[in-house]
DOMI-818887 format. One line per field, with one value per residue (C-alpha): residue number from 1; residue in three letters; chain; x, y, z. Coordinates in steps of 0.2 Angstrom, whole numbers, padded with zeros to 4 digits. Each point is the difference from the previous one (the first is absolute). Layout:
lumba	[NUM_...];
gumar	[ALA_...];
kedren	[A_...];
x	[X_...];
y	[Y_...];
z	[Z_...];
This chain:
lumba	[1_2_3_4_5_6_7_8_9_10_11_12_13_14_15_16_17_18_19_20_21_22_23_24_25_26_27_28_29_30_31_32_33_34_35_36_37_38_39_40_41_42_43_44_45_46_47_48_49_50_51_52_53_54_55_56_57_58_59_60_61_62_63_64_65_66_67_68_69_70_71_72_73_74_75_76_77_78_79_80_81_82_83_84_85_86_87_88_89_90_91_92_93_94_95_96_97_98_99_100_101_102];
gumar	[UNK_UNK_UNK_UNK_UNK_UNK_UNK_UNK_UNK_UNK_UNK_UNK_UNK_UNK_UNK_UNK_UNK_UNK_UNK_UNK_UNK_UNK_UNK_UNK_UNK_UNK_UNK_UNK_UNK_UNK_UNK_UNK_UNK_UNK_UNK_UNK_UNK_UNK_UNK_UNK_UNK_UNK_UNK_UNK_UNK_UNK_UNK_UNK_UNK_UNK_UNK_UNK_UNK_UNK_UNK_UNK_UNK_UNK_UNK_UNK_UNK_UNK_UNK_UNK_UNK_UNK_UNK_UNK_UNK_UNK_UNK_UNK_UNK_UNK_UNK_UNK_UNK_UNK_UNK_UNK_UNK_UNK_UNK_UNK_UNK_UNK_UNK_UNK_UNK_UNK_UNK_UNK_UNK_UNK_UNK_UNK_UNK_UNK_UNK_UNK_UNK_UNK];
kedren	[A_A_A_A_A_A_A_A_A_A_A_A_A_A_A_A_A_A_A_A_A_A_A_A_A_A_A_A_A_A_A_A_A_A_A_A_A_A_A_A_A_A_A_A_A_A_A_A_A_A_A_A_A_A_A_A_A_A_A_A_A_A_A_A_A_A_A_A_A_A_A_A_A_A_A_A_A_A_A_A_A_A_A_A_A_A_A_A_A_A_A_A_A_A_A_A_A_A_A_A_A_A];
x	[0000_0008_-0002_-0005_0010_-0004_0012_-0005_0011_-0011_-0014_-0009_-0003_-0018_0003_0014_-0014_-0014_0001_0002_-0015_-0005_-0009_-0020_-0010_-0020_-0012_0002_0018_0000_-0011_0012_0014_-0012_-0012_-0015_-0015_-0007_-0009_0012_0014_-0013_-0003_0019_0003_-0013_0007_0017_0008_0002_0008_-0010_-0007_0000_-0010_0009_-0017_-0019_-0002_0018_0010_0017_0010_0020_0009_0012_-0010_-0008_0016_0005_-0018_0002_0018_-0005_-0013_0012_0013_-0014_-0006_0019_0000_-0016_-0009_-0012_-0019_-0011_-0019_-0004_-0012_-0017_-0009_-0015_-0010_-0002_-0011_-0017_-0006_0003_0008_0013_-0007_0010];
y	[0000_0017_0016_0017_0012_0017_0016_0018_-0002_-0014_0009_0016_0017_-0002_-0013_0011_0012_-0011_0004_-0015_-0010_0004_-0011_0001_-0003_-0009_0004_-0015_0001_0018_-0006_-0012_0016_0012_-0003_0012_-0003_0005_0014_0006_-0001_0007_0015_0004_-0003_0015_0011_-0003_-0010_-0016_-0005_0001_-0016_-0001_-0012_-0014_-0003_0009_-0012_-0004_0012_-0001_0010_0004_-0011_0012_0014_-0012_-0004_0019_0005_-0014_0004_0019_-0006_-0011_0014_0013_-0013_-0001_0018_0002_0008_-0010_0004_-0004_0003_0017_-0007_0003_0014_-0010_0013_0006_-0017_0000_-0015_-0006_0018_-0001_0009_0014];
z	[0000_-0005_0010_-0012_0009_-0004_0002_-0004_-0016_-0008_0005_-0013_0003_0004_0014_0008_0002_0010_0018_0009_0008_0018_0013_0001_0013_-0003_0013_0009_0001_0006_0015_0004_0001_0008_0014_-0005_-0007_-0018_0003_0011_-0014_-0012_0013_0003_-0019_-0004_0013_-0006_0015_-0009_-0016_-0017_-0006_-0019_-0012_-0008_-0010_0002_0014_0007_0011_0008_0010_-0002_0012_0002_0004_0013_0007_0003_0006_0014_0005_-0001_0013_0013_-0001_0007_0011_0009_0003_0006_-0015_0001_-0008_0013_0000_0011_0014_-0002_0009_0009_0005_-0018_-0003_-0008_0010_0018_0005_0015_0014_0005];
């Protein structure tokens, strides 16, 4: 069995010129890497918080592994110094049903 090995000499002009191919991520996949549901990653998506999916086909998406990678690490490194985004605590009194009493 021979092996094809290919250098950039052998190769034309046009195929110099193609970026290489970076890692995707299906939607089952991502779920694997980031612990959030759909709707969340839809929400943060539209808000600008998250990575952009992109459509393979009308009814497939992915999303970049790469940009997924450097969102999460982004994340953990905030984490460390105590960046974190944490929900603001609800003001109870401001309820619509079963008021606190004050």
């Amino acid at each position: 069995m021979a092996i094809a090995v290919v250098t950039e000499w052998h190769m034309s002009e046009s195929q110099r010129s193609v970026p290489a191919l970076r890692r995707t991520l299906r939607r089952h996949e991502l779920r694997d890497l980031v612990p959030l549901s759909d709707t969340t990653i839809y929400e943060m998506e539209q808000r600008g918080e998250f990575p952009r999916r992109f459509h393979l086909t009308p009814r497939c998406v992915a999303w970049d592994y790469a940009e997924i990678a450097a969102w999460l690490a982004e994340r953990r490194h905030g984490a460390d110094h105590g960046a974190s985004m944490r929900a603001p605590i609800p003001d109870v009194r401001m309820r619509r049903t079963r008021p606190v009493k004050a």
